[in-house]
N, CA, C and O atoms as a GROMACS GRO file, in nm:
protein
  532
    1UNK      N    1   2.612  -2.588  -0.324
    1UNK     CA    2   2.506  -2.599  -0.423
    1UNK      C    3   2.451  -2.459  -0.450
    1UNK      O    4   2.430  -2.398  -0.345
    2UNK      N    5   2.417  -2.386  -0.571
    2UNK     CA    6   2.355  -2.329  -0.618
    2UNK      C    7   2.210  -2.326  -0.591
    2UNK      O    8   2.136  -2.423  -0.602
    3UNK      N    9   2.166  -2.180  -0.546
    3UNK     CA   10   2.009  -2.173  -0.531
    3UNK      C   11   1.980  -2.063  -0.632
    3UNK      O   12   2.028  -1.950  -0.639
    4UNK      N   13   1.893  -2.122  -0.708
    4UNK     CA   14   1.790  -1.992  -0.719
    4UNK      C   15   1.792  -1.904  -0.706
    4UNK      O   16   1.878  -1.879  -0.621
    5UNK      N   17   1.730  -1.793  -0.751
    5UNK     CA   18   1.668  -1.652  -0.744
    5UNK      C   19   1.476  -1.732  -0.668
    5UNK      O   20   1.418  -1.701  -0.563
    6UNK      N   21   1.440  -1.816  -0.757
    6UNK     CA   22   1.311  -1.909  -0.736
    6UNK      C   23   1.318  -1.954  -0.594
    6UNK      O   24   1.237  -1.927  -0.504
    7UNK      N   25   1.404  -2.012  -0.588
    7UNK     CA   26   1.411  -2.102  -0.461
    7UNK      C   27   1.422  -1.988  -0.285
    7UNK      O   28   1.378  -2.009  -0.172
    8UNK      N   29   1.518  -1.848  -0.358
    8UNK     CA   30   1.525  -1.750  -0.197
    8UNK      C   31   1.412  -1.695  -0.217
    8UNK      O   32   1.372  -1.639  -0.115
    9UNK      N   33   1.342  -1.685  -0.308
    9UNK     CA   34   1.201  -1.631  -0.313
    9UNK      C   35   1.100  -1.747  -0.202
    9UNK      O   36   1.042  -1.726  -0.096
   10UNK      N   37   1.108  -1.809  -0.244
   10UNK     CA   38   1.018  -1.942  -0.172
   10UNK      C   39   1.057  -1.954  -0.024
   10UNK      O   40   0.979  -1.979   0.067
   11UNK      N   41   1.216  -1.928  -0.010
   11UNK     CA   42   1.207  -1.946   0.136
   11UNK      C   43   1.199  -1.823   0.194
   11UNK      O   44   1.185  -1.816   0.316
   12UNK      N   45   1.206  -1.703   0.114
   12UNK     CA   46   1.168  -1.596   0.200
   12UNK      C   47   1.039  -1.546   0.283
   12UNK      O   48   0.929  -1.564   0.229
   13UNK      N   49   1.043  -1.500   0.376
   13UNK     CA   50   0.906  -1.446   0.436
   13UNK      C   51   0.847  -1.354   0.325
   13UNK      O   52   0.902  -1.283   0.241
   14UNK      N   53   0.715  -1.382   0.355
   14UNK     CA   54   0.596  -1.302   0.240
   14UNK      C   55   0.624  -1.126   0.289
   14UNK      O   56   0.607  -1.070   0.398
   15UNK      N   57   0.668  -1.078   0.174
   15UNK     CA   58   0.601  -0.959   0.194
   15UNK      C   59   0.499  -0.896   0.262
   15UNK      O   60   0.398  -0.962   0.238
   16UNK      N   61   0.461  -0.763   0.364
   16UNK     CA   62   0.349  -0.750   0.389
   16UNK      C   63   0.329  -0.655   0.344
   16UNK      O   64   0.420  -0.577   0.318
   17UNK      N   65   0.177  -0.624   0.312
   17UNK     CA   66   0.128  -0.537   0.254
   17UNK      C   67   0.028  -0.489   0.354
   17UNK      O   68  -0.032  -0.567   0.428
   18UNK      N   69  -0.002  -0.285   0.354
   18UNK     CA   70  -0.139  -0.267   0.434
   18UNK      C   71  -0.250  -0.200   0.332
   18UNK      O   72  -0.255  -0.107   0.252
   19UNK      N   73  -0.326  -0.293   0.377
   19UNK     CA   74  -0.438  -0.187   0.203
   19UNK      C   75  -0.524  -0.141   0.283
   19UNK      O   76  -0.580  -0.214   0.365
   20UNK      N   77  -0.553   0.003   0.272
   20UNK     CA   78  -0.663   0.118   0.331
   20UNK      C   79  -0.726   0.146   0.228
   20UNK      O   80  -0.678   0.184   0.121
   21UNK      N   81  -0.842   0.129   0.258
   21UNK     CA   82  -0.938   0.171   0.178
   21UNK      C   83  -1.078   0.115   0.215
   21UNK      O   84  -1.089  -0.005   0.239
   22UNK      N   85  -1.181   0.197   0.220
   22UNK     CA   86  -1.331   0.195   0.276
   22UNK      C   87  -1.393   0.139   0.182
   22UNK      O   88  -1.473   0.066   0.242
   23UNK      N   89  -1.413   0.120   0.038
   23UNK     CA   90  -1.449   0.036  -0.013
   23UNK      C   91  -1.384  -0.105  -0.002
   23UNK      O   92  -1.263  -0.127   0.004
   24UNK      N   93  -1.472  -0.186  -0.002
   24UNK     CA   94  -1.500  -0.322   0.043
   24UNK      C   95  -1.475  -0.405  -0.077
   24UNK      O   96  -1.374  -0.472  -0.094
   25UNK      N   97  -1.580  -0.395  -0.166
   25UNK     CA   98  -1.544  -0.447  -0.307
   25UNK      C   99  -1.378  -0.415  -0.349
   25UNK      O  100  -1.312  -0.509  -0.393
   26UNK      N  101  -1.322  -0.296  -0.335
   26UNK     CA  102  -1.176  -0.212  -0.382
   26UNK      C  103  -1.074  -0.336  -0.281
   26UNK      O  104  -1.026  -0.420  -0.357
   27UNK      N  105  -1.053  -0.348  -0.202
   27UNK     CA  106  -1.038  -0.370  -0.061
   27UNK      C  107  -1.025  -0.573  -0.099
   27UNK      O  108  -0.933  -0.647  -0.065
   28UNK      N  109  -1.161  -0.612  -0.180
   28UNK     CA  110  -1.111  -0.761  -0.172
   28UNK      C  111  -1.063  -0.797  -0.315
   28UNK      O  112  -0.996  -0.898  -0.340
   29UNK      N  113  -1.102  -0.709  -0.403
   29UNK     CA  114  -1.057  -0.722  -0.551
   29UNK      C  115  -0.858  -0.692  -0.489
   29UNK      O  116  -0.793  -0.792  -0.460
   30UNK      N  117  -0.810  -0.589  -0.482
   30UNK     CA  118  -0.654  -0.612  -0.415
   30UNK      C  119  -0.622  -0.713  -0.341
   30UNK      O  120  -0.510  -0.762  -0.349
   31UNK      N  121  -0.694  -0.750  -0.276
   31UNK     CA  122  -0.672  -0.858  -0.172
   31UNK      C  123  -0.640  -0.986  -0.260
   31UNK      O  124  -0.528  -1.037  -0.244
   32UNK      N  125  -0.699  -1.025  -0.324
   32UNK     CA  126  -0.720  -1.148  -0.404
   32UNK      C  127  -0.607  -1.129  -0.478
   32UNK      O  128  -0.515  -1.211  -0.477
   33UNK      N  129  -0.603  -1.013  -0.550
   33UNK     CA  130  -0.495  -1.012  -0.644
   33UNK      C  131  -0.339  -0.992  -0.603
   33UNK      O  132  -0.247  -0.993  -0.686
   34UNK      N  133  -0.326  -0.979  -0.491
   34UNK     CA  134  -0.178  -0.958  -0.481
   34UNK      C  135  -0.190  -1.053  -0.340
   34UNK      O  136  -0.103  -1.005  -0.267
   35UNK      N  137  -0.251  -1.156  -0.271
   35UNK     CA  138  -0.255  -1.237  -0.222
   35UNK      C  139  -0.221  -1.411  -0.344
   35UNK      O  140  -0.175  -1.521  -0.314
   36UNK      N  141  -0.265  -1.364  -0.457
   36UNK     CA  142  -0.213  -1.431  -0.565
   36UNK      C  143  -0.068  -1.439  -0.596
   36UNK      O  144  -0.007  -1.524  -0.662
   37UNK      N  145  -0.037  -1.361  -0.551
   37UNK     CA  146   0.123  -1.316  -0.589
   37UNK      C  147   0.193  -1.378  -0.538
   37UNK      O  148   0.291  -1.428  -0.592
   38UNK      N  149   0.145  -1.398  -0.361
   38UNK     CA  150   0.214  -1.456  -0.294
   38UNK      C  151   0.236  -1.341  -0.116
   38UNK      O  152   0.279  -1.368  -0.004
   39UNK      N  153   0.185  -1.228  -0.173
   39UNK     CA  154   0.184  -1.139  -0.008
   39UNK      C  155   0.110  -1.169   0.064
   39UNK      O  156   0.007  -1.235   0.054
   40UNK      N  157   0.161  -1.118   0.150
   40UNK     CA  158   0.093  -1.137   0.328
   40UNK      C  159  -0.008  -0.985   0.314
   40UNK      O  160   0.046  -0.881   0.277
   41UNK      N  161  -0.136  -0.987   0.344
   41UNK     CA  162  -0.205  -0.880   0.344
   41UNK      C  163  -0.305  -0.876   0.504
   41UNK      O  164  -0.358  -0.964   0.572
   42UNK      N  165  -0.293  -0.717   0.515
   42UNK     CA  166  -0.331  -0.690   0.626
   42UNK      C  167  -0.444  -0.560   0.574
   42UNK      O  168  -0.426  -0.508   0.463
   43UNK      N  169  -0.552  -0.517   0.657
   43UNK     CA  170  -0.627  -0.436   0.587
   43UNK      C  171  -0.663  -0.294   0.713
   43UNK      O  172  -0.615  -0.294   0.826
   44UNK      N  173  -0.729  -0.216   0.674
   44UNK     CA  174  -0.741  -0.114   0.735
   44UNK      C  175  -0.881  -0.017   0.636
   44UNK      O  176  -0.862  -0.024   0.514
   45UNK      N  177  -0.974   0.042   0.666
   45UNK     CA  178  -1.088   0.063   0.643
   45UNK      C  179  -1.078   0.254   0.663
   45UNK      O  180  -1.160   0.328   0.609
   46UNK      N  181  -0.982   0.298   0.736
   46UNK     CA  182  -1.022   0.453   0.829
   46UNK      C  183  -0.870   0.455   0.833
   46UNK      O  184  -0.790   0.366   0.804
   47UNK      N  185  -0.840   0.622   0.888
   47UNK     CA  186  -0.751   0.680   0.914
   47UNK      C  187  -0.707   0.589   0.944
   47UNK      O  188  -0.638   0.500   0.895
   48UNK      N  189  -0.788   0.632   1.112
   48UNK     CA  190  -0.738   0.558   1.266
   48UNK      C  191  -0.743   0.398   1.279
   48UNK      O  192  -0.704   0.358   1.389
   49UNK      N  193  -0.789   0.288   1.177
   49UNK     CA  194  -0.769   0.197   1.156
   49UNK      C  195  -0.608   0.184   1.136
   49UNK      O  196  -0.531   0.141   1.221
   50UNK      N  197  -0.572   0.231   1.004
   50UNK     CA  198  -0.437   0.290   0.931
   50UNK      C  199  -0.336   0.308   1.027
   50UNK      O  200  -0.225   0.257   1.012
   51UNK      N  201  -0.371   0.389   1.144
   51UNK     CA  202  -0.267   0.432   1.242
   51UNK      C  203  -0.245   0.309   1.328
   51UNK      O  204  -0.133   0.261   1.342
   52UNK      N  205  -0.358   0.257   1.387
   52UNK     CA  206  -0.353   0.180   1.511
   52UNK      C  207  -0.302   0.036   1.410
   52UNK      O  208  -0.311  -0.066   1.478
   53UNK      N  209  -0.265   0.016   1.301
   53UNK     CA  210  -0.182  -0.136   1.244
   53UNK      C  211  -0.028  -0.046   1.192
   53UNK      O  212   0.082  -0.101   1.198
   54UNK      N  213  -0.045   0.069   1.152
   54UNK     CA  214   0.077   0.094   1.112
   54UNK      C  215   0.224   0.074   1.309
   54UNK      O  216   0.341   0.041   1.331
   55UNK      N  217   0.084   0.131   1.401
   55UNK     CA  218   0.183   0.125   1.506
   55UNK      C  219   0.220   0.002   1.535
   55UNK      O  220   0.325  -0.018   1.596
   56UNK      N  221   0.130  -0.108   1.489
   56UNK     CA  222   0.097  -0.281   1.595
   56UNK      C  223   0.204  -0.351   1.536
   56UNK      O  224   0.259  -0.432   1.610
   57UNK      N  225   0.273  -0.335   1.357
   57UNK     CA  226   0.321  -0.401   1.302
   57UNK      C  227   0.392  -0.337   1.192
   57UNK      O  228   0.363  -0.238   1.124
   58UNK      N  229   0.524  -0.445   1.191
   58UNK     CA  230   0.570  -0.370   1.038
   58UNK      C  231   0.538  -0.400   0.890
   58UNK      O  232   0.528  -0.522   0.878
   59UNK      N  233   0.516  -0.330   0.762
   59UNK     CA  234   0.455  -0.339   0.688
   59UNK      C  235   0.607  -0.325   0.533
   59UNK      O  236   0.707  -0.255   0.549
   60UNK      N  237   0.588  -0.386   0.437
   60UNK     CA  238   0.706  -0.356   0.353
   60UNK      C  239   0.613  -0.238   0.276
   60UNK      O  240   0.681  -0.139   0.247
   61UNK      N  241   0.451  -0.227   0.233
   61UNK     CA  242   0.426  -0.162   0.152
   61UNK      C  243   0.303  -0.100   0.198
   61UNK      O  244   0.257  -0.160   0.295
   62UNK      N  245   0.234  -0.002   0.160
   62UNK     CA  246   0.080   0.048   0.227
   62UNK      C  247   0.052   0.094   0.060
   62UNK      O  248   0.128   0.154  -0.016
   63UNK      N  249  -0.083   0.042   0.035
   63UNK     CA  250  -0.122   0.097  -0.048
   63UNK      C  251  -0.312   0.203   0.049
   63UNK      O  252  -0.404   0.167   0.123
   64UNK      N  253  -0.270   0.338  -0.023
   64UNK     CA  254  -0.337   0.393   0.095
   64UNK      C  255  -0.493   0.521  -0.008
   64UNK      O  256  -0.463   0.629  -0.060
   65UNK      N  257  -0.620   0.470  -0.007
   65UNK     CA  258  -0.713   0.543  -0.043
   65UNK      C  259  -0.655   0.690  -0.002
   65UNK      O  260  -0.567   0.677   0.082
   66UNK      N  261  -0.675   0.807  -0.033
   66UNK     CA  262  -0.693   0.927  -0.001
   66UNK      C  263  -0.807   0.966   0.058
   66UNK      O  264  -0.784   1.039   0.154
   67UNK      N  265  -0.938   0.945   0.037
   67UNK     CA  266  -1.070   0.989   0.070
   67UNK      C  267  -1.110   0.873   0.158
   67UNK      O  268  -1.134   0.767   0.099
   68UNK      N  269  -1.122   0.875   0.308
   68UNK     CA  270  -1.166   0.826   0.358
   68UNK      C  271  -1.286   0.881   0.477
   68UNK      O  272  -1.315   0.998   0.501
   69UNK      N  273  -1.330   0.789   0.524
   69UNK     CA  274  -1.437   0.845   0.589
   69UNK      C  275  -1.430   0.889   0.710
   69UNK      O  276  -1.536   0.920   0.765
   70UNK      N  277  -1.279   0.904   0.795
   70UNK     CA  278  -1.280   1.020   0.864
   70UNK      C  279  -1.155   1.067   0.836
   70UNK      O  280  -1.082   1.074   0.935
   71UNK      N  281  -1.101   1.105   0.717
   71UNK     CA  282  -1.070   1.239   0.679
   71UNK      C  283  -0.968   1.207   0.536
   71UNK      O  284  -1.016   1.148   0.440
   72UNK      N  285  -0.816   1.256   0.537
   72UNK     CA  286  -0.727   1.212   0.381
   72UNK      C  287  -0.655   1.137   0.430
   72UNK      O  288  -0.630   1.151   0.550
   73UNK      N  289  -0.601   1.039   0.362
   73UNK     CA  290  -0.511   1.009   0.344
   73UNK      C  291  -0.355   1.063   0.393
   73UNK      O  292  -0.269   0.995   0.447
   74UNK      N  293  -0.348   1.197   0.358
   74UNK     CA  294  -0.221   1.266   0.366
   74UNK      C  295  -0.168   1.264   0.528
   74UNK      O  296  -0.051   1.265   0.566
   75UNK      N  297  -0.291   1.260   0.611
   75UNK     CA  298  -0.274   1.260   0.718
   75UNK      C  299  -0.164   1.078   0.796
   75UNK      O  300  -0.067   1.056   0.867
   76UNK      N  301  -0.262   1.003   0.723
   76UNK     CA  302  -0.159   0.873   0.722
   76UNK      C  303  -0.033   0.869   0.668
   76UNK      O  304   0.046   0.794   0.726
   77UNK      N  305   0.020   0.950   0.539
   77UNK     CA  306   0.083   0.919   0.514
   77UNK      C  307   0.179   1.039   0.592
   77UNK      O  308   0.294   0.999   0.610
   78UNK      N  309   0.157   1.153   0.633
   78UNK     CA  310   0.277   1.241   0.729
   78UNK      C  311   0.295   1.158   0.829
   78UNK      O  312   0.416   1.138   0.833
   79UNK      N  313   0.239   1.094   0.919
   79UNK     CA  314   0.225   0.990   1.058
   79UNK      C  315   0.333   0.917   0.999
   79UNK      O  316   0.442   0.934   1.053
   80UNK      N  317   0.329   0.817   0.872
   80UNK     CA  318   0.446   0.716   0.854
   80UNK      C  319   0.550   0.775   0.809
   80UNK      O  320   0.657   0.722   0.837
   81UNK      N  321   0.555   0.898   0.727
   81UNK     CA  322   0.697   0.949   0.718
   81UNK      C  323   0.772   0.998   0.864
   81UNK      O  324   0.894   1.010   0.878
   82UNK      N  325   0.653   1.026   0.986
   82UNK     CA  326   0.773   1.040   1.101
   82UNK      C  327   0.802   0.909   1.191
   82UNK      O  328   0.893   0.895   1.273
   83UNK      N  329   0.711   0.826   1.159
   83UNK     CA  330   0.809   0.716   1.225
   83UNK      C  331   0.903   0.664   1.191
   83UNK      O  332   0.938   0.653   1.074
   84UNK      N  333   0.962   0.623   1.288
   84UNK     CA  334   1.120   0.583   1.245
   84UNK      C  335   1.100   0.405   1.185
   84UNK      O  336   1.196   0.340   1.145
   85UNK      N  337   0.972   0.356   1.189
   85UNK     CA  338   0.981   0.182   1.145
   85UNK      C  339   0.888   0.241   1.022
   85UNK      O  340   0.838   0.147   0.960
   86UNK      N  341   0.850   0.369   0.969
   86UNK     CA  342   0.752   0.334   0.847
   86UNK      C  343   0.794   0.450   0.773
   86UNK      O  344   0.717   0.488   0.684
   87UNK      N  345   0.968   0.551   0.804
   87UNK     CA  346   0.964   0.620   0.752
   87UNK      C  347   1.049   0.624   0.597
   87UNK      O  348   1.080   0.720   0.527
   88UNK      N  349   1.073   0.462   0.577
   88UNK     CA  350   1.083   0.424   0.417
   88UNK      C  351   0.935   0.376   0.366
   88UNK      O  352   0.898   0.399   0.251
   89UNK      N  353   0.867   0.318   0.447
   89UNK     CA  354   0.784   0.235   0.385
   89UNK      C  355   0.727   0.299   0.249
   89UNK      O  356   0.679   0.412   0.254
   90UNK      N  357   0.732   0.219   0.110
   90UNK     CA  358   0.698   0.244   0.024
   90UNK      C  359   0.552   0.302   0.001
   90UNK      O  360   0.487   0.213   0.055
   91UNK      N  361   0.465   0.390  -0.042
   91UNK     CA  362   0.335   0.432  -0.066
   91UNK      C  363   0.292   0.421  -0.170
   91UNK      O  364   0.372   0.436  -0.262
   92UNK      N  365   0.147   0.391  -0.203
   92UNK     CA  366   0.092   0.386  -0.328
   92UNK      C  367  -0.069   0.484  -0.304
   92UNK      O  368  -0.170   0.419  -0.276
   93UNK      N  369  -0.077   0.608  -0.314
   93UNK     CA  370  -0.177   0.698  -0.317
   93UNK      C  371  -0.297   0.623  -0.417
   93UNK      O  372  -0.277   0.594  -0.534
   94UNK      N  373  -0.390   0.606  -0.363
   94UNK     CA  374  -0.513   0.591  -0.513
   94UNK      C  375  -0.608   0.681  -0.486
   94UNK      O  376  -0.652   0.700  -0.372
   95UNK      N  377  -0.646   0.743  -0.588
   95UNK     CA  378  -0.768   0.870  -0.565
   95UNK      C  379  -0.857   0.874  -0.704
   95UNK      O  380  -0.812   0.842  -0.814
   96UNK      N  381  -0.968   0.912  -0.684
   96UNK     CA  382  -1.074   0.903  -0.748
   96UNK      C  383  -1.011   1.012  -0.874
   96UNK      O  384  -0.961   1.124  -0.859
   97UNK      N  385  -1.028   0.957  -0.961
   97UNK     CA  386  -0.999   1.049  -1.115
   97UNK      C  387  -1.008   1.196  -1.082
   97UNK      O  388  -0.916   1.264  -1.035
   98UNK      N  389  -1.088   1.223  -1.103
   98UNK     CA  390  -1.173   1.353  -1.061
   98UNK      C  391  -1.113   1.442  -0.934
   98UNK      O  392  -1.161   1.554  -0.917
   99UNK      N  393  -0.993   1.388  -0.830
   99UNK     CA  394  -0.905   1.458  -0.791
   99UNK      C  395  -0.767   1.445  -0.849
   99UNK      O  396  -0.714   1.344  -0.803
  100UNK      N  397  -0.709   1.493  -0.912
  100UNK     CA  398  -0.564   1.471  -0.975
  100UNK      C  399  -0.463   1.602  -0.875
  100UNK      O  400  -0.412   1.700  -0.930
  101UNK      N  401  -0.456   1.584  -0.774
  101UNK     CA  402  -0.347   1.703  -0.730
  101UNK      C  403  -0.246   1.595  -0.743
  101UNK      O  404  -0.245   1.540  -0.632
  102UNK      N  405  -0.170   1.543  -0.810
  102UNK     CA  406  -0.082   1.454  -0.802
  102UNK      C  407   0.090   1.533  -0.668
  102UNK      O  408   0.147   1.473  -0.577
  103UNK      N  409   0.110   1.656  -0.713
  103UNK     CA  410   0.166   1.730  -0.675
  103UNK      C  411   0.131   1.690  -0.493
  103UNK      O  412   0.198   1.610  -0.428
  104UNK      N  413   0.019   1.761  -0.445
  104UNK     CA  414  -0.008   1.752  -0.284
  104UNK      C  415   0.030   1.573  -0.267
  104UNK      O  416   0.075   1.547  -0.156
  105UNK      N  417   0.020   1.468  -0.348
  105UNK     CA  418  -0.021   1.355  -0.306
  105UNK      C  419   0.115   1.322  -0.265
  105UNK      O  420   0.131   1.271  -0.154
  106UNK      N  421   0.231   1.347  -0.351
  106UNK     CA  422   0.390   1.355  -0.307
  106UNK      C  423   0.423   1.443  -0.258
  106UNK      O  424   0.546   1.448  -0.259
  107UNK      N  425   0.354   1.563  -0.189
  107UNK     CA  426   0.410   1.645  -0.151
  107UNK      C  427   0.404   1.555   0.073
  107UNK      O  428   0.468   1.568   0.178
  108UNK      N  429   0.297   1.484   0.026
  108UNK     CA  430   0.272   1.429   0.185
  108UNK      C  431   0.377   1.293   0.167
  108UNK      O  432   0.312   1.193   0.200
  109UNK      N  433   0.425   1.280   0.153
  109UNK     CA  434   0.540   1.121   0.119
  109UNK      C  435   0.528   1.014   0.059
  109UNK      O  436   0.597   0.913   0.062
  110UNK      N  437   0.408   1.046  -0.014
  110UNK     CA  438   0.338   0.933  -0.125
  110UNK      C  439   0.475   0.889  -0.237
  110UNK      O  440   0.542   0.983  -0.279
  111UNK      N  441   0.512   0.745  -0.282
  111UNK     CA  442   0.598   0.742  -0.332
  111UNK      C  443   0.475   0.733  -0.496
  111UNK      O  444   0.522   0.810  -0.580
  112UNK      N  445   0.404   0.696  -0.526
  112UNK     CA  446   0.342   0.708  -0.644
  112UNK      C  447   0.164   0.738  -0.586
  112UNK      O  448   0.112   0.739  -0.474
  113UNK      N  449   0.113   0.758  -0.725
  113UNK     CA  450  -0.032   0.777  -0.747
  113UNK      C  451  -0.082   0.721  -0.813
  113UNK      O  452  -0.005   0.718  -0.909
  114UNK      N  453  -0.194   0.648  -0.846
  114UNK     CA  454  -0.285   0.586  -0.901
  114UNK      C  455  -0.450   0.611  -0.897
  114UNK      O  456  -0.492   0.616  -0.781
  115UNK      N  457  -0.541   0.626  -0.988
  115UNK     CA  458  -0.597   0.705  -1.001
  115UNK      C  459  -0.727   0.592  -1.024
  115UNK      O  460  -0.715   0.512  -1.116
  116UNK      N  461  -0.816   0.589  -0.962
  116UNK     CA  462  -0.964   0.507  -0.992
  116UNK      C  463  -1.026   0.546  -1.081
  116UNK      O  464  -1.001   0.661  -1.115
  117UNK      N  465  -1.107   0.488  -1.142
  117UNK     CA  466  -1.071   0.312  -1.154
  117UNK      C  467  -0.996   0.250  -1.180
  117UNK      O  468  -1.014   0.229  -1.301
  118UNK      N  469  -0.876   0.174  -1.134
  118UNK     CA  470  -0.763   0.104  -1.139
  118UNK      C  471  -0.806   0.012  -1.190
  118UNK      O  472  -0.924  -0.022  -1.198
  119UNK      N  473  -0.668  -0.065  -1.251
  119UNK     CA  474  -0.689  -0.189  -1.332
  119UNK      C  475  -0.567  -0.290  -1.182
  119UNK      O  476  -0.449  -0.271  -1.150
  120UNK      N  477  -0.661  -0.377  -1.136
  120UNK     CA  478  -0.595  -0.437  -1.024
  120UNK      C  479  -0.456  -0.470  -1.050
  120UNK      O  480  -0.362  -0.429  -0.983
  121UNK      N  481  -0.448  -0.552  -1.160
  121UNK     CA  482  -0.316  -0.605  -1.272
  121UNK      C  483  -0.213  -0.514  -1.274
  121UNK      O  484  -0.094  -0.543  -1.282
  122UNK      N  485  -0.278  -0.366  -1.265
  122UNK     CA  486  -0.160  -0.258  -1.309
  122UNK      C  487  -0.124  -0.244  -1.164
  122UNK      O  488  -0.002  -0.256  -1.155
  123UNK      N  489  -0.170  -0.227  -1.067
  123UNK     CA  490  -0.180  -0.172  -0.942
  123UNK      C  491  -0.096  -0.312  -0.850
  123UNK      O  492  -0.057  -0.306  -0.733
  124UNK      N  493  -0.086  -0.438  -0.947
  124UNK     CA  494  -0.034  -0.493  -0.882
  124UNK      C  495   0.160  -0.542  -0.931
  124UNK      O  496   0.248  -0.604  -0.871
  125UNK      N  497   0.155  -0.493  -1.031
  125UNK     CA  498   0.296  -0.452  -1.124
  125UNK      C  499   0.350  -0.336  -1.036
  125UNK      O  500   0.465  -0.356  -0.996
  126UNK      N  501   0.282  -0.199  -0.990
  126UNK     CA  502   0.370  -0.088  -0.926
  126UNK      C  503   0.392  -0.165  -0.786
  126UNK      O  504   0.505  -0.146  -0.741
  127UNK      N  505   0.316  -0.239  -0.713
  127UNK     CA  506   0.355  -0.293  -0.612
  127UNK      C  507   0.504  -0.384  -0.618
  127UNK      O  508   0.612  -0.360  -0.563
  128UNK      N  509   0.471  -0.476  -0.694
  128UNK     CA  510   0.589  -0.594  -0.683
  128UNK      C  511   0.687  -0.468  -0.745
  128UNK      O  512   0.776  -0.453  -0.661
  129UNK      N  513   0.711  -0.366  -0.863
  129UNK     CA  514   0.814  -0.289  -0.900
  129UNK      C  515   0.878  -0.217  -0.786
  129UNK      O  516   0.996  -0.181  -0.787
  130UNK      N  517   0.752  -0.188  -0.638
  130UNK     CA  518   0.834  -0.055  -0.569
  130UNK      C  519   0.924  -0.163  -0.449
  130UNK      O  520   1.012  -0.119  -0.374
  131UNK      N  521   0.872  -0.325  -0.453
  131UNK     CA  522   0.903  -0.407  -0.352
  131UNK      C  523   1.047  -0.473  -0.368
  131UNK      O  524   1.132  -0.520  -0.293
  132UNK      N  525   1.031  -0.451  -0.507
  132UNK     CA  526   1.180  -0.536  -0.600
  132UNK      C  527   1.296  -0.414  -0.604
  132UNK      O  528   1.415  -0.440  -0.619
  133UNK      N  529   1.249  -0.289  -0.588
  133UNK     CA  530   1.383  -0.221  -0.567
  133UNK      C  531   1.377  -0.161  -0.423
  133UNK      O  532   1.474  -0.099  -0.379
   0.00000   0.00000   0.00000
């Protein structure tokens, strides 16, 4: 019998996703929206939040604030380019308008950038796009 594309979707395990980011409001607006989708979401608030789930578990995607409240982003994202379980994991940089080094943001292993205020909708299209290839 013939299955689906629908149907290995359904029996597949959910995607996981890690969303960092210190805003709270930022943090459940993603949550909602790509928990809609159908992912498994896990969260992280700080660096060292970031570090201590990137070590506990594996993740298919991190979408990762830059400005956090104890220190960048970049720092999370060099940590997962040297592990050997997070050194594909896909990245999604988001940073406040008003910093655009887009350049430094891939220069640390960021696979894209996105820039606040995000439109959740859009932010949730680069996700399922970087998950589907």
């Amino acid at each position: 019998m013939l299955r689906s594309k629908i149907d290995d979707r359904i029996d597949a395990p959910a995607k996981k996703i890690l969303i960092v980011d210190d805003d709270a409001h930022t943090v459940m607006l993603m949550r909602g929206r790509l928990l809609s989708l159908g992912f498994e979401i896990d969260e992280a608030f700080s660096i060292k939040g970031a570090k201590e789930r990137l070590t506990a578990g594996a993740y298919d995607l991190m979408v990762l604030d830059f400005f956090l409240p104890d220190g960048l982003g970049d720092e999370v994202c060099r940590t997962a380019r040297k592990s050997s379980d997070a050194k594909a994991l896909p990245i999604i940089i988001l940073s406040d308008f008003l910093f655009k080094d887009e350049e430094r943001f891939l220069d640390t292993g960021a696979n894209e950038v996105v820039y606040k205020p995000m439109d959740v909708d859009d932010l949730a299209g680069r996700v399922q796009k970087h998950l589907e290839s």
